[in-house]
N, C-alpha and C positions, 0 to 999 in steps of 0.2 A: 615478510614485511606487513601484509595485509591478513594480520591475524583471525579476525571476527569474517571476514570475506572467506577464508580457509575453511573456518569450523562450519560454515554454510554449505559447503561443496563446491565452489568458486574456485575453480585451481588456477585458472589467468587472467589475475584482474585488469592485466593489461589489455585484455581485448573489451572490456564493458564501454562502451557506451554512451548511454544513459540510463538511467531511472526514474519510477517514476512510483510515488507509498498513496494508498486509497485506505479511507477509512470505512470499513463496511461493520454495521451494528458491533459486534467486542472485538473483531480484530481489526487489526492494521494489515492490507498485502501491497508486499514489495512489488515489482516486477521490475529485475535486472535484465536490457537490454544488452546484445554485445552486437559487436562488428561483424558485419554481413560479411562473408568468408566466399570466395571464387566460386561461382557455379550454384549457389544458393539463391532461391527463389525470394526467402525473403530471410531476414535479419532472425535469429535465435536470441531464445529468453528463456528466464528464468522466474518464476515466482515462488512466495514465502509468506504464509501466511504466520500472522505472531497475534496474541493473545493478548490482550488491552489488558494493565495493569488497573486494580479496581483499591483505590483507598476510600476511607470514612473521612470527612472535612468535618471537623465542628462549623456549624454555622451560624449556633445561636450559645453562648458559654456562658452568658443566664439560666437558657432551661438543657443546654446540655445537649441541643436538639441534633444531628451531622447528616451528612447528605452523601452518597454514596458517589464516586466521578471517577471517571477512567483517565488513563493517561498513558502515551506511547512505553511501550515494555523496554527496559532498562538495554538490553542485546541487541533489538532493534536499532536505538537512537547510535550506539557504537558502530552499527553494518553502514548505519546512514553516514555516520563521520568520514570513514575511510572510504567511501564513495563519495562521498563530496570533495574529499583530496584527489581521488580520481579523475571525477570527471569535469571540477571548478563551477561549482552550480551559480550560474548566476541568472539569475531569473528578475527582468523586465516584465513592463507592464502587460507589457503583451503576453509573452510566456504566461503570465498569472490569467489573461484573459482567455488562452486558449488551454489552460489546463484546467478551468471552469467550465467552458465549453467540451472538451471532450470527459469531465464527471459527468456531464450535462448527459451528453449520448451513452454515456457507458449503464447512467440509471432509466434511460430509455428502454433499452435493451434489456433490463434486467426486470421493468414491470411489466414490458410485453412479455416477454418470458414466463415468471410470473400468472398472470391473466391467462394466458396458453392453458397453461396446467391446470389453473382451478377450472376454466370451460372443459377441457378435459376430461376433469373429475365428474362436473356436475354431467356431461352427455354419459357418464356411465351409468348416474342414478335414475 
């Protein structure tokens, strides 16, 4: 039934979840959550990363001029449909303000990391 969920590796989409798609510089990553299962410390996931689709816009069709812009990849926006049949996304204000907040911590985590490395680098030189 959940064909594009199949061709992922998803063998029981009845046990997802939720989800949750971040956009990091040209890809999009999924991460399919499922249902925490007897004896497990904590809940099993899944991530996917997909490859931003890149078209040319004209922008200016006087001088011809186009602007290069990405846009979620055509298999992605399908994995997202039959998860949204799944899990009935219905996302409130709040939801939207707590899923800004945890980008918020998630690109925390990713400059410290980041900053880590380059100090890193630079105590080797």
């Amino acid at each position: 039934m959940y064909q594009q969920l199949k061709n992922i590796g998803i063998e029981h989409p009845e046990k997802i979840e939720r989800y949750s798609l971040r956009q990091e510089a040209s890809y999009d990553t999924l991460k399919v959550y499922f249902s925490k299962q007897k004896g497990d410390l904590f809940a099993r996931s899944m991530k996917f990363k997909y490859p931003r689709q890149r078209k040319n816009v004209v922008v200016d069709s006087g001088t011809g001029r186009s602007r290069e812009v990405t846009e979620i990849n055509r298999s992605l926006s399908l994995v997202i449909d039959e998860l949204d049949r799944i899990v009935q996304h219905e996302q409130t204000e709040q939801d939207v303000k707590q899923k800004v907040l945890t980008d918020l911590r998630h690109l925390e985590k990713v400059v410290a990391s980041k900053i880590a490395e380059i100090e890193a680098e630079l105590d080797k030189l």
